[in-house]
N, C-alpha and C positions, 0 to 999 in steps of 0.2 A: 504597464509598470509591474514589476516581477516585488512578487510577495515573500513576506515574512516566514519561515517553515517552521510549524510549529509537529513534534512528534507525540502526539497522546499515549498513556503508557500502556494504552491494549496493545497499539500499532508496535512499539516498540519489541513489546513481549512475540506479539508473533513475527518478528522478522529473526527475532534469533530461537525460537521453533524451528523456523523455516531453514535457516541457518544449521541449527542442530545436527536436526533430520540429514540433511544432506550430505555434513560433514559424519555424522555415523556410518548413513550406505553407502556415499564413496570411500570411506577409511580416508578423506584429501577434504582440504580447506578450498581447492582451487574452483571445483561448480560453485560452492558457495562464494566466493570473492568473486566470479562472473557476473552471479545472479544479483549479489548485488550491484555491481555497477552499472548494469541496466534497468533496477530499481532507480539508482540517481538518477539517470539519464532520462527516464519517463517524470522522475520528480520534477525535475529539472522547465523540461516544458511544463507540466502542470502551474509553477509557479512562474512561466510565463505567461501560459494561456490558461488560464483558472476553467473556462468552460469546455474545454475540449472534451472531458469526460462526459460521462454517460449521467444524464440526471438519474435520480432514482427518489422512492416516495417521501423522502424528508427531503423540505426544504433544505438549500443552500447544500445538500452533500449531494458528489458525485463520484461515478466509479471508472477509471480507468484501470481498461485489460492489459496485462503486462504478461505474457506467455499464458498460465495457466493462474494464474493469482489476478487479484482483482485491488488496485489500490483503491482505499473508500480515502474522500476527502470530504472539508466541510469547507468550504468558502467564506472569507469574514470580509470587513473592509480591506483590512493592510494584512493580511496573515491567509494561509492556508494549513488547517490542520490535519495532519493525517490520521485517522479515525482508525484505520484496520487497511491490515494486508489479506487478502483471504484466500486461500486456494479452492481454487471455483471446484474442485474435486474434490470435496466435503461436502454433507452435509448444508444443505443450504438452513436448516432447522436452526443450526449451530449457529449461524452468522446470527440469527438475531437477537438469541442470549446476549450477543454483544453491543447489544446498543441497548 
C-alpha cells in the first residue's frame, strides 16, 4: 500500500539549494527541472516500497541513492517522511548537524 509523503523542512530547504546551485552554474532552469523529476520518480517507489532503501543507524530511517544525493527517509505507519536530500559530495560531518 503506497504511503502518505510527508516533506520536512530541512528536506525541503535542501532541494531548493540543490535547485539553486544548479540553476546558478548552468545559467538554465532545465538540469534542475530533470533532477527533479527523477527525485519524484525515486519518491515515487520509495512510497511504494518503503524498504528498498538502505537502513542506516536510526531506527525506521533509510537512504536511498539517487545519482550523487542521498534521499534520507523516516518510515511511519501510513506516511513516509523525507528527512534530507544530501549530496553524498559533502562533508559527511555536515549530515549529522542535521539530525
Amino acid at each position: 500500500m503506497a504511503k502518505r509523503l510527508i516533506w520536512s523542512t530541512n528536506a525541503q530547504n535542501d532541494r531548493i539549494e540543490i535547485f539553486e546551485y544548479w540553476n546558478n552554474r548552468n545559467k538554465s532552469k532545465i538540469y534542475s527541472r530533470k533532477l527533479n523529476e527523477i527525485f519524484r520518480e525515486h519518491i515515487e517507489i520509495i512510497l511504494r516500497y518503503p524498504d528498498i532503501g538502505l537502513p542506516t543507524d536510526i531506527e525506521n530511517v533509510r537512504s536511498r541513492t539517487v545519482r550523487d544525493y542521498q534521499i534520507i527517509y523516516l518510515i511511519r505507519d501510513v506516511s513516509i517522511i523525507i528527512l534530507a536530500i544530501w549530496d553524498s559530495r559533502q562533508d559527511p560531518e555536515k549530515l549529522k548537524t542535521n539530525f
